[in-house]
VEXGUSE-110864 format. One line per field, with one value per residue (C-alpha): residue number from 1; chain; x, y, z. Coordinates in pm, 1 decimal, always signed. Layout:
BEGIN
n = NUM|...
chain = A|...
u = X|...
v = Y|...
w = Z|...
end
This chain:
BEGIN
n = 1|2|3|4|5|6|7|8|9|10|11|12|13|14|15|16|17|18|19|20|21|22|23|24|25|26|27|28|29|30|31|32|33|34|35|36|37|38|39|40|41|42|43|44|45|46|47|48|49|50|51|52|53|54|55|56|57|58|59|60|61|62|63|64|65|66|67|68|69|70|71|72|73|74|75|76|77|78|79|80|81|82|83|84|85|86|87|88|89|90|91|92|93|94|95|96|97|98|99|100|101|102|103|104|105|106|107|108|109|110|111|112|113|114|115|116|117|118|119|120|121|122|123|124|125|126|127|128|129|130|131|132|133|134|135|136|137|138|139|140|141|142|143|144|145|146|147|148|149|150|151|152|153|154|155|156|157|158|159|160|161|162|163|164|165|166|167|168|169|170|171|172|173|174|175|176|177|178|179|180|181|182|183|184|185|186|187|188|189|190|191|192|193|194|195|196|197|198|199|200|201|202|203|204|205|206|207|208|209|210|211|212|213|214|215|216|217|218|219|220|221|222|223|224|225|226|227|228|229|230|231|232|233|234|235|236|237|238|239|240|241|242|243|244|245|246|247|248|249|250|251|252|253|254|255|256|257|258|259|260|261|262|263|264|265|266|267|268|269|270|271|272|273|274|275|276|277|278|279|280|281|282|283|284|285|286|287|288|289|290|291|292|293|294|295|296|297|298|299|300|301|302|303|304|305|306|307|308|309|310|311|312|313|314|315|316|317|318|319|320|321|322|323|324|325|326|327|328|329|330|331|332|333|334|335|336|337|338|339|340|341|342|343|344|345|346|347|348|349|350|351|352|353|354|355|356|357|358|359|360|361|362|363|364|365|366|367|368|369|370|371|372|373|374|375|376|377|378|379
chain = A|A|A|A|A|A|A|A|A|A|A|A|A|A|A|A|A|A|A|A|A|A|A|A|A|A|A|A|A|A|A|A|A|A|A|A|A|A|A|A|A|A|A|A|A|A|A|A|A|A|A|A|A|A|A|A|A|A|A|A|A|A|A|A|A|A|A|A|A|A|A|A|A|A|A|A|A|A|A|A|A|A|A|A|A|A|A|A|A|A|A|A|A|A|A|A|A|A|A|A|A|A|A|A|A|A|A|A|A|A|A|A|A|A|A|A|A|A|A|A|A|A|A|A|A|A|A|A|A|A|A|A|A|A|A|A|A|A|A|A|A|A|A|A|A|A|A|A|A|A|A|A|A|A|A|A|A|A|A|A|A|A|A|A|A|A|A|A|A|A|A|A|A|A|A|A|A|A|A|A|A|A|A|A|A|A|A|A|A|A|A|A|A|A|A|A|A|A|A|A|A|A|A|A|A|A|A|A|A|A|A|A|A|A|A|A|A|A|A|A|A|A|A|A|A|A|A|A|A|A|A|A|A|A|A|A|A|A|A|A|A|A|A|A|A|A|A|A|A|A|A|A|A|A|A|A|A|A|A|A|A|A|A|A|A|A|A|A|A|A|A|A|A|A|A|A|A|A|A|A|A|A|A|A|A|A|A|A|A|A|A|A|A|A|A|A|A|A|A|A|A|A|A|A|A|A|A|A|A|A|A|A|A|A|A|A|A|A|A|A|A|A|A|A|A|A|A|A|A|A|A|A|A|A|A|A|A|A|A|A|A|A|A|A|A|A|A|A|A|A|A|A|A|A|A|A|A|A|A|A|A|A|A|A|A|A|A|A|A|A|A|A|A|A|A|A|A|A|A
u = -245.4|-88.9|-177.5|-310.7|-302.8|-448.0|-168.4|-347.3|-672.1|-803.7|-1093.8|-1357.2|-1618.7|-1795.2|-1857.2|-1818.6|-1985.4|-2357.0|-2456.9|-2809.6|-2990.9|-2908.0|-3009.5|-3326.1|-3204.8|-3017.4|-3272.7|-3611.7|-3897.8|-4212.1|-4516.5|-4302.7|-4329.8|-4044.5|-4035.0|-4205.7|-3981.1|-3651.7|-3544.2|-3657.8|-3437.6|-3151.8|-3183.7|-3145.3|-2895.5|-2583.6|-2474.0|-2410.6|-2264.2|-2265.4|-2178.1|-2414.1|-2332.2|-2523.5|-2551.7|-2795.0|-2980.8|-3063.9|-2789.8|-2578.5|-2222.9|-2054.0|-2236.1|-2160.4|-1921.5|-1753.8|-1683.9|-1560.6|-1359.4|-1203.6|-1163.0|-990.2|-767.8|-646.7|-483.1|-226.9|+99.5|+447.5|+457.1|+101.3|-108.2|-448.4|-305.7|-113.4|-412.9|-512.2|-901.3|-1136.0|-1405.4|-1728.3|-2014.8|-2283.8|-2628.8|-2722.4|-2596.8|-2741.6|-2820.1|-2939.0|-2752.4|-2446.0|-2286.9|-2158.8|-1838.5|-1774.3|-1897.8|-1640.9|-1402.7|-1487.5|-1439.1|-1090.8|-956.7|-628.7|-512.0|-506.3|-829.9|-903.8|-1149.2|-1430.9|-1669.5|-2007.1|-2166.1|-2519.4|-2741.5|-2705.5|-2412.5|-2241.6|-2198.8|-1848.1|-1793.2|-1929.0|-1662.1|-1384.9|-1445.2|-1416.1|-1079.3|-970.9|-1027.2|-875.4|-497.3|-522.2|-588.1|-285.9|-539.9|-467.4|-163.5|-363.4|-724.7|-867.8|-1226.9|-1419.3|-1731.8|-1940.3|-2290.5|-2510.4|-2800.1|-2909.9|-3060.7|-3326.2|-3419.0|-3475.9|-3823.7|-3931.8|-3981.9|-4192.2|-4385.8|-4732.5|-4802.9|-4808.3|-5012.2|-5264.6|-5241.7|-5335.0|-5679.4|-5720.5|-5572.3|-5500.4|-5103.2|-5012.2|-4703.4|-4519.3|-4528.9|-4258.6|-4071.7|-4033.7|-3896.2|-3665.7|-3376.8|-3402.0|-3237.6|-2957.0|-2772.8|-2469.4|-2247.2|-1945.0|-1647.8|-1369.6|-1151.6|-887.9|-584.1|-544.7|-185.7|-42.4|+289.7|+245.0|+343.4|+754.8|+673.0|+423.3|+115.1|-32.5|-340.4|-359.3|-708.5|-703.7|-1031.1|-1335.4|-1757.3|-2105.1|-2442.4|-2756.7|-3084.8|-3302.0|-3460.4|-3635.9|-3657.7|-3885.2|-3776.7|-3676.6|-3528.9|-3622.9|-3616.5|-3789.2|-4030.6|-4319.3|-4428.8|-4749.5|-4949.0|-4832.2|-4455.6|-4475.4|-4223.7|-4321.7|-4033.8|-4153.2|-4152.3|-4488.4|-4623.0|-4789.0|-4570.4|-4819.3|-4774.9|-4500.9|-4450.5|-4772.7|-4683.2|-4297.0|-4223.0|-3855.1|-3800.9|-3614.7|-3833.9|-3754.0|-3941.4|-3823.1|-4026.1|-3846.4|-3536.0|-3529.8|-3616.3|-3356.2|-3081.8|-2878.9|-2965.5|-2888.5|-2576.3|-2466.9|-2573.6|-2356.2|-2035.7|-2042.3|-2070.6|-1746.0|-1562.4|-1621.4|-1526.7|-1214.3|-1126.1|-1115.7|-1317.8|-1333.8|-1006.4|-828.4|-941.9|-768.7|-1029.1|-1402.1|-1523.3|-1926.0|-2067.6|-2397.3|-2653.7|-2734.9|-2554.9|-2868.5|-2749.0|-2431.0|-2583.6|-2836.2|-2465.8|-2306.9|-2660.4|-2706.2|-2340.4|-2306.5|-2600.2|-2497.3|-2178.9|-1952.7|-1867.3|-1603.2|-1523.5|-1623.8|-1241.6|-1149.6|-1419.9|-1334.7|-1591.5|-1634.2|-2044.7|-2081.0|-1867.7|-1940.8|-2269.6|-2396.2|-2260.7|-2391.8|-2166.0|-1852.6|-1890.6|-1650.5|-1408.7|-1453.9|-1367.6|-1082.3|-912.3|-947.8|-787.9|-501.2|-440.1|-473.9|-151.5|-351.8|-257.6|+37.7|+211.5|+28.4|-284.7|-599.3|-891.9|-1232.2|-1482.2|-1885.5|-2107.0|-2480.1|-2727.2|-3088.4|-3248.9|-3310.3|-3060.0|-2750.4|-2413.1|-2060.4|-1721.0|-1342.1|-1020.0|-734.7|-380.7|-165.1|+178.1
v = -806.1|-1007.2|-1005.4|-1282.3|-1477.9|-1691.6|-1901.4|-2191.4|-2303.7|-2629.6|-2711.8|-3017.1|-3045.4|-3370.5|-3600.0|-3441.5|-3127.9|-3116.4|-2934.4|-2727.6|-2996.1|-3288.5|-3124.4|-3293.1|-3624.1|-3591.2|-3371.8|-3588.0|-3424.9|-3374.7|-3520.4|-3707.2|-3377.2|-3122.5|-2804.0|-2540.6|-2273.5|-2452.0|-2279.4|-1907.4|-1953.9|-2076.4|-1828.2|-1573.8|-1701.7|-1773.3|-2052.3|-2356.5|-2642.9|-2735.2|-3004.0|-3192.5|-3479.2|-3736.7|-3960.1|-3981.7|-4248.8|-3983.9|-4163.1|-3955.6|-4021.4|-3754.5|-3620.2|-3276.4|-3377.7|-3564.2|-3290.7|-3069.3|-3290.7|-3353.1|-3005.9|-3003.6|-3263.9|-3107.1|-2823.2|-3077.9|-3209.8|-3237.6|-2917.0|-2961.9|-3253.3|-3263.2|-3284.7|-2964.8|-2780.9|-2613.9|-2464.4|-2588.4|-2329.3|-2478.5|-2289.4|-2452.6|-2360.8|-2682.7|-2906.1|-3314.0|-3343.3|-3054.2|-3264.9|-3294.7|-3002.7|-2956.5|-2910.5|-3170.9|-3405.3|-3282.2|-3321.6|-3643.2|-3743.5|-3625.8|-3826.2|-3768.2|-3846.3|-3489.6|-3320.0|-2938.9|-2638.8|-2671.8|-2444.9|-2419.4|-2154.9|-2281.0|-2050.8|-1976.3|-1773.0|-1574.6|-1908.1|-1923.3|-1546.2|-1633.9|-1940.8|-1680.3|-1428.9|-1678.0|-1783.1|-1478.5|-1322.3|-1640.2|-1651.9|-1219.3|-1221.8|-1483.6|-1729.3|-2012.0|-2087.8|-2167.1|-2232.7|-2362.6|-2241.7|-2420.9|-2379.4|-2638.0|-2722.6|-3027.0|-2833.2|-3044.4|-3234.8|-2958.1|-2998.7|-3388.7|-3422.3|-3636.9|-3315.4|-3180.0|-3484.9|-3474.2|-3107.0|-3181.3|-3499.4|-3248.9|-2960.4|-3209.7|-3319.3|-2912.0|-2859.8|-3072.6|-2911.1|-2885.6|-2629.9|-2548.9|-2217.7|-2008.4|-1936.7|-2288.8|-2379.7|-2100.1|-2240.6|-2568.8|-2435.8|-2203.5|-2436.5|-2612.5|-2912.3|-2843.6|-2744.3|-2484.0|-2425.0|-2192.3|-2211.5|-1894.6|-1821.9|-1547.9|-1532.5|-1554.9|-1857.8|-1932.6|-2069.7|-1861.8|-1650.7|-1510.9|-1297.0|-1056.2|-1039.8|-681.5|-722.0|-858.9|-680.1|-874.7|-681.6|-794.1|-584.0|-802.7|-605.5|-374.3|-669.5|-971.4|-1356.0|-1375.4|-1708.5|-2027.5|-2425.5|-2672.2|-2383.7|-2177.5|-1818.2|-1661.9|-1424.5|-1152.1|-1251.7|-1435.5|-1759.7|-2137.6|-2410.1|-2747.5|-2860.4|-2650.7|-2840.1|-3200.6|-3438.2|-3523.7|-3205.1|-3214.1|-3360.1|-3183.2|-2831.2|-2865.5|-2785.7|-2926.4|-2732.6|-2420.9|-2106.0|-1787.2|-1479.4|-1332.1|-1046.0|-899.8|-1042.2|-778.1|-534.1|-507.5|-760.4|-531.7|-170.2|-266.0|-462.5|-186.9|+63.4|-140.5|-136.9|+245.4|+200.8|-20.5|+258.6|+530.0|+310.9|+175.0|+464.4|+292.0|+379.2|+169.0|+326.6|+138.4|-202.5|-431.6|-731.9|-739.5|-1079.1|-1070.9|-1343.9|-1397.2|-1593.8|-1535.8|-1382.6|-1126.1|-957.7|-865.5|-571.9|-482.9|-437.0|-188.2|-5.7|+71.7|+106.3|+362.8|+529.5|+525.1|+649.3|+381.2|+154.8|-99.4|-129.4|-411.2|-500.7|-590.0|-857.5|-1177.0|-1479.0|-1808.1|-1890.3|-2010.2|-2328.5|-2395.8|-2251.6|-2080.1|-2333.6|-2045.3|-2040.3|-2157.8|-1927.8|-1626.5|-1958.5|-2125.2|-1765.5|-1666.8|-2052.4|-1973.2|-1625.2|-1734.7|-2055.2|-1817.4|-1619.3|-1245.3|-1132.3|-931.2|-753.7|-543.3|-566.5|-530.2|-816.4|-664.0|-995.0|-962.7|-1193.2|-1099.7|-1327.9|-1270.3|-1550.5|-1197.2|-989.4|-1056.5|-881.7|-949.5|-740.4|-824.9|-713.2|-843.7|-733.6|-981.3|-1083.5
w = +1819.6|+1537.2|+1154.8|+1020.0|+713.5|+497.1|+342.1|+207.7|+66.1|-69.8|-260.2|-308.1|-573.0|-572.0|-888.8|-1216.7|-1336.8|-1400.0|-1724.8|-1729.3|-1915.6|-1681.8|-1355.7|-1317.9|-1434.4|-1077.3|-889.1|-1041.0|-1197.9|-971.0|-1040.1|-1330.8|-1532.6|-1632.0|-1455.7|-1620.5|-1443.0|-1463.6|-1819.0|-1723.2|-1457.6|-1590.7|-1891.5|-1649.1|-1351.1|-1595.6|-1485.3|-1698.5|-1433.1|-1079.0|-888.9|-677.3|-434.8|-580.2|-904.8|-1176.4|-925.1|-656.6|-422.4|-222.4|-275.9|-33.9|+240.7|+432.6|+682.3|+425.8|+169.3|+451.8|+608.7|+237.1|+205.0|+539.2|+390.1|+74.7|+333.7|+529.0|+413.5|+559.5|+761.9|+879.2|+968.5|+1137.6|+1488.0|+1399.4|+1376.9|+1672.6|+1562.5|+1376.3|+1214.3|+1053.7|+878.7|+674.8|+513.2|+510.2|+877.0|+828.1|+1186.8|+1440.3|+1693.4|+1735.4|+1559.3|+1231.1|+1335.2|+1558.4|+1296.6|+1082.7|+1320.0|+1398.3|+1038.2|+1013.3|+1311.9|+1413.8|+1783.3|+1924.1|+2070.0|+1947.1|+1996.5|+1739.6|+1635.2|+1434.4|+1212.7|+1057.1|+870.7|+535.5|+309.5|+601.3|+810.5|+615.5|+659.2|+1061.7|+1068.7|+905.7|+1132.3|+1472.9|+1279.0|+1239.9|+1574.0|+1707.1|+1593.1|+1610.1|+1948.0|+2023.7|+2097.1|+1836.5|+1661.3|+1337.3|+1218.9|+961.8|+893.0|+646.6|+445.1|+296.2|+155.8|+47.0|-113.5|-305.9|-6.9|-0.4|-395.5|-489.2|-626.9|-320.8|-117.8|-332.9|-453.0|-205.9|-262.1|-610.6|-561.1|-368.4|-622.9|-932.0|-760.0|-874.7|-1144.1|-1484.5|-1519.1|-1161.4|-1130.2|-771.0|-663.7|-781.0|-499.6|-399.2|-775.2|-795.9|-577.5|-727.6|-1024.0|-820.5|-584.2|-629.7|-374.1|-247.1|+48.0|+26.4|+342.8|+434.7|+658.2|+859.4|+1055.4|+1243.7|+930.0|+556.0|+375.5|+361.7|-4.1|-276.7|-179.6|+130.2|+165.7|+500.5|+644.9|+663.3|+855.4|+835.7|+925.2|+926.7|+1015.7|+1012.6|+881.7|+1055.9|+1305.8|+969.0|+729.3|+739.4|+633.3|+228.3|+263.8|+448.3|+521.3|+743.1|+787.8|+619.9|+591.2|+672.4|+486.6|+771.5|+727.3|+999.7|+996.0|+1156.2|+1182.5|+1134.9|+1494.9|+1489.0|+1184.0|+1205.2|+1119.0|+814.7|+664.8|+623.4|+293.8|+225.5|+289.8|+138.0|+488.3|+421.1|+59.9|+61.0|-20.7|-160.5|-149.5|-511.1|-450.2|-124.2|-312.7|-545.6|-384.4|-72.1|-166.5|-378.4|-232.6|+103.2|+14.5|-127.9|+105.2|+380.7|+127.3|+170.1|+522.4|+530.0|+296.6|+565.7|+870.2|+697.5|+484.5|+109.1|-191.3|-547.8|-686.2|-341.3|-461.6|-709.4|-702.4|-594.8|-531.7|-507.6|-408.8|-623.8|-630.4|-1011.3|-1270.8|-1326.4|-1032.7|-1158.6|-1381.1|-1090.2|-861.8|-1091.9|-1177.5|-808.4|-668.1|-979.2|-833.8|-512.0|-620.9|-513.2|-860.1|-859.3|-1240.5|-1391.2|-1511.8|-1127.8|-1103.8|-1049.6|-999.2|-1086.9|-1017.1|-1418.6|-1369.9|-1041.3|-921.3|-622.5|-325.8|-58.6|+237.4|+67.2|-243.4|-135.6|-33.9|-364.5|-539.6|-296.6|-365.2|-755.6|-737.2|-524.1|-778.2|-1087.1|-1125.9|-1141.8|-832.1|-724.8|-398.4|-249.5|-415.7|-220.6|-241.9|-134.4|-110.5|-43.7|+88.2|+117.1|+249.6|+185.9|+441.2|+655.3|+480.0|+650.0|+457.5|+498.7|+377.3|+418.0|+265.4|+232.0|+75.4|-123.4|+36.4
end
């Protein structure tokens, strides 16, 4: 089977950044009011801009399809154009239509006069790591030339105020300061806009850097753990999850049926432990501790978990010092399923890395735990 490569990637961030205190002049304050939980949050995540897809209005200015496809675009040039492309990978926590596909839509968007295989991840983080993996497997089995697998997110479709407005028209016939719950706040103040794609070949780049996907593991602990994250659905008091084609249509503005929910408790308690436990896993099967890796990219959803990582990977005896870090969620925010792109595009762009070194890059996914590991050496 052939190595592959990644020998390119391309970024787009829509609009200009959005600092901490203008988030809700974009997002809209429910019930009119600020949000009580908004600074907590922020205090603790770390990051201090995103990008969202929309203007101070509420308009959307770039949807989905057309941030990936622009990602898509910023790969192509002289020696490759969209009809040299022979696969197209997709993934997406957050898909504008349940049919037709993500990916077809983005294909669809580019043009171009020659037809190609498409494929579509949706989910939540690991749909990039999903659409990497298909890529990958693709051009090492000799089955495509090339691929290009991108990742790409419009979250903040799932946190305008108008989603949350009739609960909190019901809640203040009870109470004089209505408040959301908590765990429907919480990602409000976490999610960022955004597409990052890769170009994957079976040779390293003729011209600069290449990174060799050394290989690439996603397991699921879904058959132990119960839902942590969710949209266009709610959770029981017995765990128990309903999508909203089992709701009444009238609840649901209601219910928040369309917000995304966290669980913050079962957050913290199995996000990092099991991420971690998995990482040990992936040392054993393919024979690398911490002293074998150059650069860690974690994908994180807040900066709090950054000291929670090294606490319990020191624990469990498997610490990646903190010098080999590399991230970039401050400036650009959590953008889920195209955050391990969005770092890998930085580090290649940055000038740090160096022949031979190895890139280990994590992607855990709490919607029902979900983890992700690949390396890759520098060529």
């Amino acid at each position: 089977m052939m190595d592959v490569f990644i020998t390119k990637a391309s970024r787009f961030l829509p609009n200009d950044p959005v600092e901490n205190d203008d988030m809700e002049a974009f997002l809209g304050m429910v019930d009119g009011k600020p949000s009580k939980a908004r600074r907590v949050i922020l205090r603790r995540n770390g990051i201090k801009q995103r990008y969202y897809a929309l203007d101070k209005d509420g308009n959307v200015t770039h949807t989905n399809v057309q941030m990936a496809a622009n990602a898509v675009r910023g790969l192509l040039d002289d020696q490759l154009t969209i009809d040299d492309i022979d696969l197209l990978s997709c993934g997406t926590g957050s898909p504008e239509q349940l049919i037709p596909s993500h990916g077809v839509m983005v294909h669809g968007e580019l043009g171009g006069k020659k037809h190609m295989e498409v494929v579509s991840f949706a989910g939540s983080c690991c749909s990039g790591a999903d659409a990497l993996k298909y890529a990958y497997m693709a051009v090492k089995l000799g089955l495509s030339k090339n691929a290009v697998a991108v990742a790409s997110e419009r979250s903040s479709a799932w946190m305008r105020a108008s989603y949350f407005q009739k609960e909190s028209e019901q809640l203040a016939q009870l109470e004089d300061q209505p408040m959301l719950a908590f765990q429907k706040d919480f990602l409000r103040w976490m999610l960022s806009d955004g597409a990052f794609s890769v170009l994957l070949q079976g040779k390293p780049s003729a011209s600069g850097l290449s990174l060799r996907l050394d290989w690439i593991d996603i397991t699921s602990y879904a058959n132990t753990k119960e839902t942590c994250m969710y949209a266009a659905a709610d959770k029981d008091a017995d765990g128990r999850v309903k999508g909203w084609a089992s709701f009444p249509q009238s609840e649901w503005l209601t219910e928040s049926i369309f917000a995304i929910k966290q669980d913050t408790r079962m957050l913290s308690e199995y996000i990092v432990p099991l991420g971690v436990q998995y990482l040990i896993e992936m040392g054993k099967k393919h024979q690398f501790t911490p002293d074998d890796v150059d650069w860690f990219l974690p994908h994180m959803s807040s900066m709090f978990f950054k000291d929670v990582i090294i606490e319990e990977s020191a624990k469990q005896g498997f610490a990646i010092p903190e010098e080999r870090w590399f991230y970039n969620l401050p400036k650009i925010g959590n953008i889920g399923s195209a955050s391990a792109f969005a770092m890998l595009e930085e580090l290649m762009d940055s000038g740090l890395l160096k022949q031979g070194q190895k890139v280990l890059v994590m992607v855990p996914e709490s919607a029902r735990f979900s983890y992700c590991y690949f390396m890759l050496t520098v060529c």
